[in-house]
N, C-alpha and C positions, 0 to 999 in steps of 0.2 A: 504493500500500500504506500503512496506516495504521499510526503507530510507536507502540512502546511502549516505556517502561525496563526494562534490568535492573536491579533493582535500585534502592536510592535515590539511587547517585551514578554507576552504568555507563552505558554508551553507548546509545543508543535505538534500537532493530530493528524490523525491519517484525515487526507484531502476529501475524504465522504464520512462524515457523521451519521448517526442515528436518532433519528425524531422517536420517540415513545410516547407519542399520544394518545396509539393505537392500544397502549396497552391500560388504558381506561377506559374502554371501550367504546368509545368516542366516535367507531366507524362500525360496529357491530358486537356482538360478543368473542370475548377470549376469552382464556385461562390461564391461569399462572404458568404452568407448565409449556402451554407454547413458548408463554413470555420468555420463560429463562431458558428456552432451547435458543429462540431468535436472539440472546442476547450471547448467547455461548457461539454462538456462529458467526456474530456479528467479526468477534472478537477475535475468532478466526481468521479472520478475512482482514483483518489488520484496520477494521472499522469500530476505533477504541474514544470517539467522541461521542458521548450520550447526552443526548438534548429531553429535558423531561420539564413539569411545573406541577405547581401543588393544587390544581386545579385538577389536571388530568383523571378524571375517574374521581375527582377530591381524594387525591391523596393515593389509588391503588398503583398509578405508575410509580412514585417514587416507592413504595414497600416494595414492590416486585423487583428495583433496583437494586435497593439496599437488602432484598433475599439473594439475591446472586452474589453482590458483594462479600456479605458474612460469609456465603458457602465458600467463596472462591478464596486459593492461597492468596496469601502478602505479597508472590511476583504478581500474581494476576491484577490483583488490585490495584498496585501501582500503575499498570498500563493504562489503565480506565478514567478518564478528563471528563468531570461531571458538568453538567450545567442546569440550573432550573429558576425556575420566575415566580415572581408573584406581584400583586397589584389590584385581581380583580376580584371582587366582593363578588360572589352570588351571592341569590335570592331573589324576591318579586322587583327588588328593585333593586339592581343589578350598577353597580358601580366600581370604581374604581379609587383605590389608598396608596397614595405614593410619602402617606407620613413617617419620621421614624421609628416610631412604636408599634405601628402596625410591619415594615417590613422586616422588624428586626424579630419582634414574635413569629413573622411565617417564615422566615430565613430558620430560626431557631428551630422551628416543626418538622420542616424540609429535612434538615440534618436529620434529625431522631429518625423521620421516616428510611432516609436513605443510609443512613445508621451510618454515616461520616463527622467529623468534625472541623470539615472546610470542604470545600464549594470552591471547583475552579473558578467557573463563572456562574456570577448571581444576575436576571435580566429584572428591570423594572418592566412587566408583562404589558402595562398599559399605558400611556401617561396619564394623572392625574391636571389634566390642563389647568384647574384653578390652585395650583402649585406651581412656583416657579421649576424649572427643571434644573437651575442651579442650586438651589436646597437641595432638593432627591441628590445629584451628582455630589454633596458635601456627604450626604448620608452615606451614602457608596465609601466612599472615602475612606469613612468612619470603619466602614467593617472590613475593608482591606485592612488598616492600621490595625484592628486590632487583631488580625490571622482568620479572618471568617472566611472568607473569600478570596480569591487570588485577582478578581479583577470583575468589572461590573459591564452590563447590557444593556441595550435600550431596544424596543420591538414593537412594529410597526411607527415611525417616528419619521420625520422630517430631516434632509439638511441640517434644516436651519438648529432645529431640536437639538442636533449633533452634536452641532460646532456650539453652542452656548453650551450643555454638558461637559465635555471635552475642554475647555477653557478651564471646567472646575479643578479635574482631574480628567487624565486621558481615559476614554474610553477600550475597553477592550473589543464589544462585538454590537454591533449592530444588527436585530434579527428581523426581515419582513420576507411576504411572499414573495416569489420569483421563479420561474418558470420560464417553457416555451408559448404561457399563456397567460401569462401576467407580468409586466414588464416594466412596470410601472415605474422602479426601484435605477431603471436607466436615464432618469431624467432627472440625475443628481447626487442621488445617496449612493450609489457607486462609486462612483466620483472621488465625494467628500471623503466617506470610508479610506479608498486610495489614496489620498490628500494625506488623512491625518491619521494615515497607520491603523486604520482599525479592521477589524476583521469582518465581513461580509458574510453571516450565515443564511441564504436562502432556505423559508422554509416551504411542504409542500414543492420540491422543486418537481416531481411530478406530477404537480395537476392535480395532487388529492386522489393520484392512483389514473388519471387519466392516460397516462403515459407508462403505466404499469403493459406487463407483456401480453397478457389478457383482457380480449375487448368485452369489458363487462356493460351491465347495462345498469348506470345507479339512479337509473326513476323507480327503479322498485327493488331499494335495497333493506338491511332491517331496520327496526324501526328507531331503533338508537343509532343509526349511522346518520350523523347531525349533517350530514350533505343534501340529505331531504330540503333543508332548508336555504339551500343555494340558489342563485337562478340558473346556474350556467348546469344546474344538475335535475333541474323540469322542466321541465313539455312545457313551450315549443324548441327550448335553447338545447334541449340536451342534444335531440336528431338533429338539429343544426351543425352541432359540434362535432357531431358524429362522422355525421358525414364530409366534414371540414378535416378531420384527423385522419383520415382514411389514406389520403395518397400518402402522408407521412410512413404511415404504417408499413405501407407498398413498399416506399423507398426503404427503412431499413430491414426489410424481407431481402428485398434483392439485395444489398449488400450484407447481411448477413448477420446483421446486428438487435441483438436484444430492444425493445422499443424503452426501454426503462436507462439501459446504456447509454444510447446514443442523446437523450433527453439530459441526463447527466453529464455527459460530455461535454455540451453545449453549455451548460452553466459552468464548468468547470473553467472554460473558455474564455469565458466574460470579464478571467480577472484572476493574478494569480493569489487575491485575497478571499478569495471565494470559496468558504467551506460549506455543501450542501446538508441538508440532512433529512433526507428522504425517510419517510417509515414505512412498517409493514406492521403486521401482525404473525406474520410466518418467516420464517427464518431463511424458507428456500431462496427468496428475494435479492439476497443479498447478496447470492454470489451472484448473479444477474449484474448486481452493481458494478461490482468491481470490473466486470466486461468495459468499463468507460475509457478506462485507459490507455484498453487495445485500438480504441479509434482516436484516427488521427483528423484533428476538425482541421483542414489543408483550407485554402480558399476557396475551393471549390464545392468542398463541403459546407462551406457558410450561406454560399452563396443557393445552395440546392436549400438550407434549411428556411433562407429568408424567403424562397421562391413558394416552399409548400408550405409552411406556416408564419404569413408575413406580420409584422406588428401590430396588433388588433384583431386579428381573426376569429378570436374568441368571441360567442353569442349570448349576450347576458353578464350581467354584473358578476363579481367573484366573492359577493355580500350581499346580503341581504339590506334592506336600510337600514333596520338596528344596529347590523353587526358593523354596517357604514360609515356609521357613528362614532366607532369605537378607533378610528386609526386616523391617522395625520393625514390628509389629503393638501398635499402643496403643489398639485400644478395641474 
């Protein structure tokens, strides 16, 4: 597996990380036992960045983290670069705490859960907009200084957001969506990130599975799979899309390439600050991933990617309006 930094001065990870969102059942039902097969394989495969939050299943991603970890030896462990967030209040009224009493309680929980006692990276999950983002970035500070964490996040966020955090204290990782079907993140915060040394974690960089090797069909998936609540995941946008991703499809048939690979390639591409972190719920996945480095994205392969999936292609929002709500829209 090929490494990358987070960050200008954090520790170096294999270049594809692991999203564990999936293992709160967030896309359907799991079990523990996949979970810790998918992460025993992950690891395998020299895919030793785990991206998880206390959100996740409320709380069953991180336990199932911190169940592999206890099992696993003291080399194992070492290999393993944690990361996880918090910010966002459920409940009927659903908000967001970027104070520091409240991050420093769910930081504190996270641990117990993940049964560590530091935290590569700790992300503020949401921003709290009526908070300056320079207080949060002092609080951050705060729990570096005192050994909590090795270095702080910001996710779904602005430029602008950035660079006044990063003023406070430098940032380590930046995390929003990013894809061959959400791009948003190219009209700036890529950029920035590259500017000022921070790391670039796309997450979902397949589509939310759209880009997975099997054409599935998620207008009628379970009923806890929260994609139900997408637009670009119901009638009329899905067979839109559908039939939009198709010649892609074509193309890496004919050339011989896993459709999950080549999709990863292409973000891998974008930047050599770019650590993706794609999830699954099945462990087969992941060597699927590691296929990305066998392709070589030549100019000609940019140029066939921009031709069958051009900027915009996508049919329907990647949000709902509530969830619209919820992230920095600067341009």
């Amino acid at each position: 597996m090929k490494k990358r930094q987070l960050g200008g001065a954090g520790p170096w990870v294999g270049a594809i990380g692991l999203g564990c969102m999936s293992f709160g059942g967030t896309f359907g039902a799991t079990d523990t036992t996949h979970s810790l097969r998918c992460l025993s394989l992950a690891l395998e495969q020299g895919i030793d960045f785990w991206d998880t939050a206390n959100i996740y299943g409320m709380g069953v991603s991180e336990s199932v983290i911190g169940q592999f970890l206890t099992q696993a030896t003291p080399q194992t462990r070492a290999k393993v670069k944690l990361a996880t967030k918090a910010s966002i209040v459920t409940g009927p009224a659903r908000r967001f705490d970027n104070s520091a009493p409240y991050l420093r309680a769910e930081l504190l929980a996270s641990m117990q859960r993940l049964r560590v006692d530091y935290v590569d990276l700790f992300y503020i999950h949401r921003r709290e907009v009526e908070r300056p983002i320079e207080e949060v970035a002092g609080v951050m500070a705060d729990f570096i200084r005192e050994g909590l964490i090795g270095g702080y996040g910001l996710s779904e966020v602005s430029p602008g957001t950035l660079r006044r955090a990063h003023r406070v204290h430098p940032c380590m990782a930046v995390q929003n969506e990013y894809s061959l079907w959400s791009r948003q993140p190219e009209l700036g915060l890529i950029q920035a990130c590259l500017e000022l040394g921070v790391a670039f974690v796309p997450f979902s960089p397949l589509a939310r599975g759209v880009f997975g090797q099997s054409d599935s069909n998620p207008t009628t998936p379970e009923e806890a799979d929260f994609r139900r609540n997408l637009p670009r995941f119901t009638e009329p946008d899905w067979s839109l899309n559908r039939v939009a991703i198709a010649p892609f499809r074509a193309y890496c048939a004919q050339q011989g390439w896993a459709v999950s690979a080549a999709a990863l390639a292409w973000v891998l591409d974008q930047g050599p600050h770019l650590i993706p972190i794609p999830g699954t719920r099945y462990g087969t996945h992941v060597q699927e991933w590691t296929q990305a480095f066998d392709i070589a994205i030549t100019p000609a392969v940019r140029a066939d990617f921009a031709r069958l999936l051009p900027v915009g292609f996508a049919y329907g929002d990647r949000y709902n309006l509530e969830m619209a709500s919820t992230v920095e829209r600067y341009c």
